[in-house]
MDTraj code that builds the backbone (N, CA, C; nanometers):
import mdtraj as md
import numpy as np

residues = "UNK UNK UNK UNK UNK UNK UNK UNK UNK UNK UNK UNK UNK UNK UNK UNK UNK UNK UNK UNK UNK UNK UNK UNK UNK UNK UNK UNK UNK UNK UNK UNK UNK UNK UNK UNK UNK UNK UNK UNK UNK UNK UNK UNK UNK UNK UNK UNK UNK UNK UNK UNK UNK UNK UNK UNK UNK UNK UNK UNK UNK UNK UNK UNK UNK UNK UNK UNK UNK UNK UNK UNK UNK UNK UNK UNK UNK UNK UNK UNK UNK UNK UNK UNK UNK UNK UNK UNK UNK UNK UNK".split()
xyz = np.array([
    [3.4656, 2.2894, -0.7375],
    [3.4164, 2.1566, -0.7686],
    [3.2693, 2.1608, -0.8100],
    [3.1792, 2.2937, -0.7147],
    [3.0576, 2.2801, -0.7563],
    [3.0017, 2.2810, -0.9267],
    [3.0959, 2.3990, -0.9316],
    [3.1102, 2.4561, -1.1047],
    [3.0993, 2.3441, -1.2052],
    [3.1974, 2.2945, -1.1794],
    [3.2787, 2.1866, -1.2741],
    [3.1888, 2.0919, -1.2829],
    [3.1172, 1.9916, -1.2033],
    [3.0589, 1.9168, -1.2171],
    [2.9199, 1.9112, -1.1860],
    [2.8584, 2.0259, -1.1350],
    [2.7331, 2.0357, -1.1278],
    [2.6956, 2.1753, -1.1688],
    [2.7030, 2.2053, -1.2914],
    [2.6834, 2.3913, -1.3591],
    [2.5026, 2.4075, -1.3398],
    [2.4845, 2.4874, -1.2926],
    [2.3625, 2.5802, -1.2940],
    [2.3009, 2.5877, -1.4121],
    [2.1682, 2.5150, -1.4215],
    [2.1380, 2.5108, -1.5311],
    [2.0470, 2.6147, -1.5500],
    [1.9807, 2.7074, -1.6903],
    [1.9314, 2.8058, -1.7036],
    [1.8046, 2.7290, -1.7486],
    [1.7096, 2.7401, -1.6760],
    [1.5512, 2.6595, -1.6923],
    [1.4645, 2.7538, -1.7822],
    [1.5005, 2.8382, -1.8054],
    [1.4284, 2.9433, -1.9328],
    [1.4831, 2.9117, -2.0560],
    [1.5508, 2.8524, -2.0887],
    [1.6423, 2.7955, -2.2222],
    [1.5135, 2.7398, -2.2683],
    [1.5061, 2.7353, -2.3927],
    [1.4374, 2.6930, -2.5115],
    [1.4781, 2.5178, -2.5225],
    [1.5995, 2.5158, -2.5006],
    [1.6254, 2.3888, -2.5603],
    [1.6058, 2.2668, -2.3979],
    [1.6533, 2.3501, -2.2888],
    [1.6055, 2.2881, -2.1729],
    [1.4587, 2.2738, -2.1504],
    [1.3701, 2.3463, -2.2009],
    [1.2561, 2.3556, -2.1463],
    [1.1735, 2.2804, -2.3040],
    [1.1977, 2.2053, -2.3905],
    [1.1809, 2.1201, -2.4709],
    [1.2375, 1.9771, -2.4383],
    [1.2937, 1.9628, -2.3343],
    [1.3999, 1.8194, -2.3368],
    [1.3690, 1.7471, -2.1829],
    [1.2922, 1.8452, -2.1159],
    [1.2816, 1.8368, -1.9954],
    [1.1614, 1.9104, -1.9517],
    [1.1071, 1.7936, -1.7994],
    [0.9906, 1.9012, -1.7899],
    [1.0475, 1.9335, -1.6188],
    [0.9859, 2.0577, -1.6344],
    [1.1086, 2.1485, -1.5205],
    [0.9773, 2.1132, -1.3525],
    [1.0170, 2.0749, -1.2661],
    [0.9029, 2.1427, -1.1604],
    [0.9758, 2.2317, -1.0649],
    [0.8984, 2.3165, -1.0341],
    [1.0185, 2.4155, -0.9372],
    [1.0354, 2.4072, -0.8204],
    [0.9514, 2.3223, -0.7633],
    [0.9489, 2.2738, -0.5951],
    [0.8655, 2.3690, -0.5278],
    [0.7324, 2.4269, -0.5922],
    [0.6453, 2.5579, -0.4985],
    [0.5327, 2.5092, -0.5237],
    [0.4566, 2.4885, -0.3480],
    [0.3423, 2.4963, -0.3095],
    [0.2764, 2.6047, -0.3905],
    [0.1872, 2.5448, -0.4590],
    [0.0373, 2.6588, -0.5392],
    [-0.0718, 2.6294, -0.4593],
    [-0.0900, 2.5624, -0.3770],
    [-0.2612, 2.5049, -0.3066],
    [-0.2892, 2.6224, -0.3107],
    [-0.2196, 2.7011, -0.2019],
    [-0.2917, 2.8723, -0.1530],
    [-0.3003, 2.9241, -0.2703],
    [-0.2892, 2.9700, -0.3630],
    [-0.2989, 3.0411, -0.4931],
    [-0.4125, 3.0055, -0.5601],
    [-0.4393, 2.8037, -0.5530],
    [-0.5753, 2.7821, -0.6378],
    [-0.6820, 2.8004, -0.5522],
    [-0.6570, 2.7716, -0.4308],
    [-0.8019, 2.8252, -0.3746],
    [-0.8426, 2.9521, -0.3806],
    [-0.7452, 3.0499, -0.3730],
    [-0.7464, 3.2035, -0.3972],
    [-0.8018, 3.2453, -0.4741],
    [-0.7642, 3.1427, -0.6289],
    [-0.8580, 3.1585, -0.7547],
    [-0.9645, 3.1183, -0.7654],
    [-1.0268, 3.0007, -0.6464],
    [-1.1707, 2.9338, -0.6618],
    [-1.2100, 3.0439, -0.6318],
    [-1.1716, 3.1357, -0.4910],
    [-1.3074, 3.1987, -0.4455],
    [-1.2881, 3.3511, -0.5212],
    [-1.2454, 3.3193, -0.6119],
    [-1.2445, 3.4972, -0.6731],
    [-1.3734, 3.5561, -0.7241],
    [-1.4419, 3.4856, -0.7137],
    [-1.6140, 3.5118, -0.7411],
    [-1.6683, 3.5763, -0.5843],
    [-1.6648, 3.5248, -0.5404],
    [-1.6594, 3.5155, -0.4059],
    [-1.6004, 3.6582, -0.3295],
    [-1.4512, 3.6798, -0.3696],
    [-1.4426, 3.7728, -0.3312],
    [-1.4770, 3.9356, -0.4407],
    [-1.5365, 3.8987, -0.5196],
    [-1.5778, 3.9907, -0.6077],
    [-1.7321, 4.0193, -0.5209],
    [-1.7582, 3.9537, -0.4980],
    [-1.9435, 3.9366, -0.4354],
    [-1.9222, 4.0405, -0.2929],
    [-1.7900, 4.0032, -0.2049],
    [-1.7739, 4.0702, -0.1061],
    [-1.7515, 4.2023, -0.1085],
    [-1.6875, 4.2396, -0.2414],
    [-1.5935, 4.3649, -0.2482],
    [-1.4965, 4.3565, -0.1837],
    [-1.4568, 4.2632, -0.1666],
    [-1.2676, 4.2849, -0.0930],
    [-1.1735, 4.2286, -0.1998],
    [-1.0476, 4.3093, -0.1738],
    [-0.9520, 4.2510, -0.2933],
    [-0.8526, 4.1965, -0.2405],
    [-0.8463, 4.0883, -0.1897],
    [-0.7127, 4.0678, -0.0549],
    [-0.5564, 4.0039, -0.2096],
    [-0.4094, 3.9736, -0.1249],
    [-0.3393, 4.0016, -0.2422],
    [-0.3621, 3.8446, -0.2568],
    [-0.2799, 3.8077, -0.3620],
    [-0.2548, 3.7193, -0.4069],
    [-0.1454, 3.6153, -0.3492],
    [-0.1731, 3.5042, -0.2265],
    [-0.0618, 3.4425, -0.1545],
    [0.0281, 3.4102, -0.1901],
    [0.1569, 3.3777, -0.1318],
    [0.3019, 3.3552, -0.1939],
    [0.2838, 3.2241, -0.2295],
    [0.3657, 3.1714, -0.2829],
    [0.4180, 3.0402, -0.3058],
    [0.5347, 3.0097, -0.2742],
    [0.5509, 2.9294, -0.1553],
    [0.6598, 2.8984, -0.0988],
    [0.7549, 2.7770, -0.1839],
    [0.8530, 2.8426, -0.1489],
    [0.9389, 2.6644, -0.2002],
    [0.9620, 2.5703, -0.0726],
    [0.8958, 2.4707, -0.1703],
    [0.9419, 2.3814, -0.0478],
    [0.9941, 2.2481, -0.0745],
    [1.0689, 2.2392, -0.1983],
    [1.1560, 2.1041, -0.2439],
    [1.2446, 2.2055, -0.3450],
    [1.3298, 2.1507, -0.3766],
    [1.4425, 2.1960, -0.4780],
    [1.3967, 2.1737, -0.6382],
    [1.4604, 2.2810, -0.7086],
    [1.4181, 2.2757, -0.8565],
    [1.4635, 2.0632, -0.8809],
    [1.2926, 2.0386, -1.0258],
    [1.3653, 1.9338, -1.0278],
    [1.3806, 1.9242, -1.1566],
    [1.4223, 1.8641, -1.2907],
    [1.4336, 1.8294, -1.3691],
    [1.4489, 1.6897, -1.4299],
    [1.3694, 1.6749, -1.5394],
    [1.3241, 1.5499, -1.5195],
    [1.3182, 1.5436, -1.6718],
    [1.3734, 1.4523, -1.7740],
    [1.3930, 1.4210, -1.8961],
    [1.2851, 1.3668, -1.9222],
    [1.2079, 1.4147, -2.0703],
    [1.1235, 1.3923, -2.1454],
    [1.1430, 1.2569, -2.2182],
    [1.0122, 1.1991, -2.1975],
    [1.0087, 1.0294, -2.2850],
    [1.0079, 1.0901, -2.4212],
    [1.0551, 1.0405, -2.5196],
    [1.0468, 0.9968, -2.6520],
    [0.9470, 0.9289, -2.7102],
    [0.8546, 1.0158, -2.8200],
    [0.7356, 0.8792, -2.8273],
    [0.8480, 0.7875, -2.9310],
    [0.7683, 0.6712, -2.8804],
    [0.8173, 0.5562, -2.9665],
    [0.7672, 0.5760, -3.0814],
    [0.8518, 0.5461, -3.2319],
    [0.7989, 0.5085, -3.3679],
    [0.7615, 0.4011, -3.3451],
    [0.6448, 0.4529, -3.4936],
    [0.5476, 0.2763, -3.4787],
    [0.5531, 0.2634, -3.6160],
    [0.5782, 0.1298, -3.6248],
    [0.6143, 0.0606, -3.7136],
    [0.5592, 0.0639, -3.8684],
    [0.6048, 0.1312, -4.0081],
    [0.5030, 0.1376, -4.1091],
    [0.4120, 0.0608, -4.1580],
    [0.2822, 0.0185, -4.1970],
    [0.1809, -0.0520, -4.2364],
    [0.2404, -0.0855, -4.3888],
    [0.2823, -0.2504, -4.4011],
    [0.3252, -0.2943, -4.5307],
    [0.2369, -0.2882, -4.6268],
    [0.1192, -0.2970, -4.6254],
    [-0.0341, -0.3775, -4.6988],
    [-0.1188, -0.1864, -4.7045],
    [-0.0713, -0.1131, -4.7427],
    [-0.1643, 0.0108, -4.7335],
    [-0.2699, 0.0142, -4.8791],
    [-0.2205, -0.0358, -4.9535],
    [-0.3225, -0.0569, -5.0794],
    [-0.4964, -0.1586, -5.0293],
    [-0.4092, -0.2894, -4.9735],
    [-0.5460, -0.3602, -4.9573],
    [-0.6122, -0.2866, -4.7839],
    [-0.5343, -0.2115, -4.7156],
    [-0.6433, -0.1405, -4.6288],
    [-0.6915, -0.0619, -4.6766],
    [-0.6313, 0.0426, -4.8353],
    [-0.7614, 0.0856, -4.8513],
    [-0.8638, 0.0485, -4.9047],
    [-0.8673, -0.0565, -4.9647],
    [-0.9514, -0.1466, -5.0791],
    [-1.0969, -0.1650, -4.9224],
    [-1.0428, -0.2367, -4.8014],
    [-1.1482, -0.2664, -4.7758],
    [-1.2004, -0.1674, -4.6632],
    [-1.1611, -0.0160, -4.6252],
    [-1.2097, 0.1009, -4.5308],
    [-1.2674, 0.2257, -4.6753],
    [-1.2854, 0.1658, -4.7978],
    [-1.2899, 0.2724, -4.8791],
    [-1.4640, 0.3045, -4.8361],
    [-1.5498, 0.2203, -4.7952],
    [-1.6727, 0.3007, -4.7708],
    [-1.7940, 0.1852, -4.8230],
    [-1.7627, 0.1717, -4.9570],
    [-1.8295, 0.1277, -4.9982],
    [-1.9044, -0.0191, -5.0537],
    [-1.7236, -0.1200, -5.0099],
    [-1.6700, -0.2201, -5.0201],
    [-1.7002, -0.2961, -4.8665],
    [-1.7714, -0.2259, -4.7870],
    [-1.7974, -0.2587, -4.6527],
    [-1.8198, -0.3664, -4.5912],
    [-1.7787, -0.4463, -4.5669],
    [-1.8211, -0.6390, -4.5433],
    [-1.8769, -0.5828, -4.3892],
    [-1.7872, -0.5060, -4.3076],
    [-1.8126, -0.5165, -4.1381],
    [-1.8665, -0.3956, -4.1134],
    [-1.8709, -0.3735, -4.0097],
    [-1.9202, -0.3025, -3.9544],
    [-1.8047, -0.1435, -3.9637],
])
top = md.Topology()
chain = top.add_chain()
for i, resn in enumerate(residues, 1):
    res = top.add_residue(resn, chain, resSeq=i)
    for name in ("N", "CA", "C"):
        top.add_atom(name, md.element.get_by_symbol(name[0]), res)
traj = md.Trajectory(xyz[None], top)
C-alpha cells in the first residue's frame, strides 16, 4: 500500500528540484557557528571536525509559486513619447 500510493520520491531529480523547494528536516545551527569561529579556530591552531547535522523533522516538500503574468502595456508608443529623455514635463 505504501508503494502504491505514497512512492519515494528521488529529491536529486532535476525536474523535482525545479518544481519544488526540498527542506530536509536537519539542524545546521552547530555547523554555522562552527563556521563563525573558523577564524578563531585558525588563531588557536586547533582543527576540531566538523559537527553532524542531525535530523530532526522529516524530508519536506513543498511546491513552488508560479510568478504571476502581468498584464501587457496597451499604449507602449505614447510611454515612449513621454520617458524618451528629452520630452521631460516631470520629474
Amino acid at each position: 500500500m505504501t508503494e502504491e500510493h505514497h512512492p519515494i520520491t528521488d529529491t536529486d531529480d532535476e525536474l523535482v528540484r525545479t518544481a519544488f523547494h526540498i527542506d530536509d528536516g536537519r539542524d545546521y545551527t552547530q555547523r554555522t557557528i562552527h563556521r563563525m569561529k573558523r577564524n578563531f579556530y585558525i588563531h588557536e591552531g586547533v582543527c576540531p571536525p566538523l559537527p553532524p547535522a542531525p535530523q530532526v523533522a522529516r524530508v519536506k516538500l513543498t511546491p513552488v509559486k508560479k510568478a504571476r503574468k502581468h498584464r501587457k502595456s496597451r499604449n507602449k508608443e505614447i510611454k515612449k513619447e513621454f520617458t524618451s529623455g528629452k520630452n521631460d514635463i516631470c520629474c
